[in-house]
C-alpha positions in Angstrom: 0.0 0.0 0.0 2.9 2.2 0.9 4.5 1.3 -2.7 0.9 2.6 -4.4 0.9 5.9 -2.2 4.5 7.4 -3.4 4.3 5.8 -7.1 1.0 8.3 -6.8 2.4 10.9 -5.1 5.2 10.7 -8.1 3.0 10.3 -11.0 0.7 13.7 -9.4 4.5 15.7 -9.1 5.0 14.5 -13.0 1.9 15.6 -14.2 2.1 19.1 -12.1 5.1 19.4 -13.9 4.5 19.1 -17.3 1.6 21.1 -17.3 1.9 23.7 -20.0 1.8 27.8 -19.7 1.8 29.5 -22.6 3.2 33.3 -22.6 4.3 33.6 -19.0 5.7 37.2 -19.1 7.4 38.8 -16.0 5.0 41.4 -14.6 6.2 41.8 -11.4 6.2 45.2 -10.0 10.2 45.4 -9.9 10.1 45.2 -13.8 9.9 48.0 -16.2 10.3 47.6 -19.8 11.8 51.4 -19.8 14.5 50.2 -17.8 15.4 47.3 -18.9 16.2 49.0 -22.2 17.9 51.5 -20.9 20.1 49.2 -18.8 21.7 47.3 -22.3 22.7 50.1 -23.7 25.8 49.5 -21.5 26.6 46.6 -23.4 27.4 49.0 -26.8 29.4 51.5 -25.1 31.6 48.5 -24.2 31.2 46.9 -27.6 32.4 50.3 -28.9 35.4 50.5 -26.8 36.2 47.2 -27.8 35.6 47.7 -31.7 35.3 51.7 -32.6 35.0 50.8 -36.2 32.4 48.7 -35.8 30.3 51.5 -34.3 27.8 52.1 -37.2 26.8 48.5 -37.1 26.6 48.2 -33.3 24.7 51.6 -33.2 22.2 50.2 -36.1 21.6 46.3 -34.2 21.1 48.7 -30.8 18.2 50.4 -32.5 16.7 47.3 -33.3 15.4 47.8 -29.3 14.8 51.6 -29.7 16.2 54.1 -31.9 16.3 56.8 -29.9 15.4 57.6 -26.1 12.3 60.1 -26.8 10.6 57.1 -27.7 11.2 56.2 -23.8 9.7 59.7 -22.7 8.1 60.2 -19.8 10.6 59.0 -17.6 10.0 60.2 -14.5 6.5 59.2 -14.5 6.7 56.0 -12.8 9.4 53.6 -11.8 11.9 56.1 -10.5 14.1 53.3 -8.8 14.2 51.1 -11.6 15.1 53.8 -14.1 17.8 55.6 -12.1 18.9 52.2 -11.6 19.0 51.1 -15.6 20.6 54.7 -16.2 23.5 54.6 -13.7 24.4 51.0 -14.9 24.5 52.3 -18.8 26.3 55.5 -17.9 28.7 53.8 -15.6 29.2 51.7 -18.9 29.5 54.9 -20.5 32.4 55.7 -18.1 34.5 52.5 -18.4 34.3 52.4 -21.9 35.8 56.5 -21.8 38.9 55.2 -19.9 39.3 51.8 -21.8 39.1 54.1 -25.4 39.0 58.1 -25.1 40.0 58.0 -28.6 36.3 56.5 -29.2 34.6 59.3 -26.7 32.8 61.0 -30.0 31.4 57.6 -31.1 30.3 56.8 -27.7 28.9 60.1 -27.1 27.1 60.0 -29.8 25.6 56.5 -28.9 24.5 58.0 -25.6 23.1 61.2 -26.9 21.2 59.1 -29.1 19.7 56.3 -27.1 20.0 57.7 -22.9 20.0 61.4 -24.1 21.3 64.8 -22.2 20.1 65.5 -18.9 17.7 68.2 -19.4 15.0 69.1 -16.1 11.7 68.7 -18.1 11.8 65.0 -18.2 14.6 64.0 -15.6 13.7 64.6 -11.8 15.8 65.5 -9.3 15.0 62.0 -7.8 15.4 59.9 -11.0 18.8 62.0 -11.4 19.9 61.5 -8.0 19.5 57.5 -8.5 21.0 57.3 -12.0 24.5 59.5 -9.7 24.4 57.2 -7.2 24.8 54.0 -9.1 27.0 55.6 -11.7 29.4 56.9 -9.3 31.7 53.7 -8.0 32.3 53.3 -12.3 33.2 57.2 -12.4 35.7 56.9 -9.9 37.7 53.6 -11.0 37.3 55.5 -14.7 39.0 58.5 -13.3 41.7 55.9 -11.5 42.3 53.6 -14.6 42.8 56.4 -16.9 43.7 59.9 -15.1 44.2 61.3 -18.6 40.5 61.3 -19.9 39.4 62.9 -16.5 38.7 66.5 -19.3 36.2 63.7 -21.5 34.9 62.3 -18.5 34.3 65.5 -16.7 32.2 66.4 -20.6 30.0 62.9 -19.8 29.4 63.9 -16.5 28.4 67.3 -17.5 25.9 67.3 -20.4 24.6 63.5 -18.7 24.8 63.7 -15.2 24.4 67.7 -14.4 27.8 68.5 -12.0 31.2 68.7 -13.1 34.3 66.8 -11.7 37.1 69.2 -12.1 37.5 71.9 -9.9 38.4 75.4 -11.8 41.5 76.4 -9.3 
């Protein structure tokens, strides 16, 4: 009887498990589709670093996601966290791939004028802002350490992106 019980119990767990769901999207609160775009654009600053002449290309299969980050807009409309988070991890992307290939810092502005665009007031909050600093920050500074010589290109980024200036007129 005891045999009959678990080759039941087993045959129950089988069929459970094969039962079949058909578009099973994440829709959790903690994900945002604004985000998550915003977040892989990281991954072509560093594919530009790696490969500047390959930019045009990697620039065009990026746009495949979005072509350009007005077609994100509002942003600070809902999912401030999530946003601020997805920004700071591209721009701190945007930061590594500066020291790794300042020769490249046109193509790679261009990229993130183009698909994170310029901090401007009317559609970045001083909350979303504040986020997208603080997780951008630890990449600024081992940027600035790895390659003290593009501090004037990273100080550019930081500016027109990120609204404050690293160098200190003296």
């Amino acid at each position: 009887m005891k045999k009959f019980f678990w080759i039941y119990v087993a045959a129950l767990g089988l069929l459970f498990s094969c039962a079949k769901e058909e578009n099973v999207y994440y829709t959790g609160d903690d994900f945002d589709m604004k985000a998550s775009k915003m977040e892989q654009i990281g991954g072509l600053f560093d594919a530009i670093a790696r490969n500047p002449e390959m930019s045009d290309q990697l620039v065009t299969a990026a746009a495949q996601n979005y072509s350009h980050y007005t077609e994100l807009l509002p942003l600070s409309d809902q999912a401030i966290p999530q946003r601020g988070k997805a920004r700071g991890a591209a721009f701190s992307q945007l930061f590594l791939a500066i020291s790794r290939q300042p020769e490249a810092y046109d193509l790679l502005d261009a990229a993130a004028a183009r698909f994170l665009g310029p901090y401007n007031p009317s559609y970045i909050s001083p909350v979303l802002l504040g986020i997208t600093r603080d997780y951008a920050m630890s990449a600024l500074y081992e940027s600035l350490a790895r390659q003290p010589e593009a501090d004037s290109l990273l100080n550019l980024a930081c500016l027109k992106y990120l609204n404050f200036e690293i160098l200190q007129e003296e």
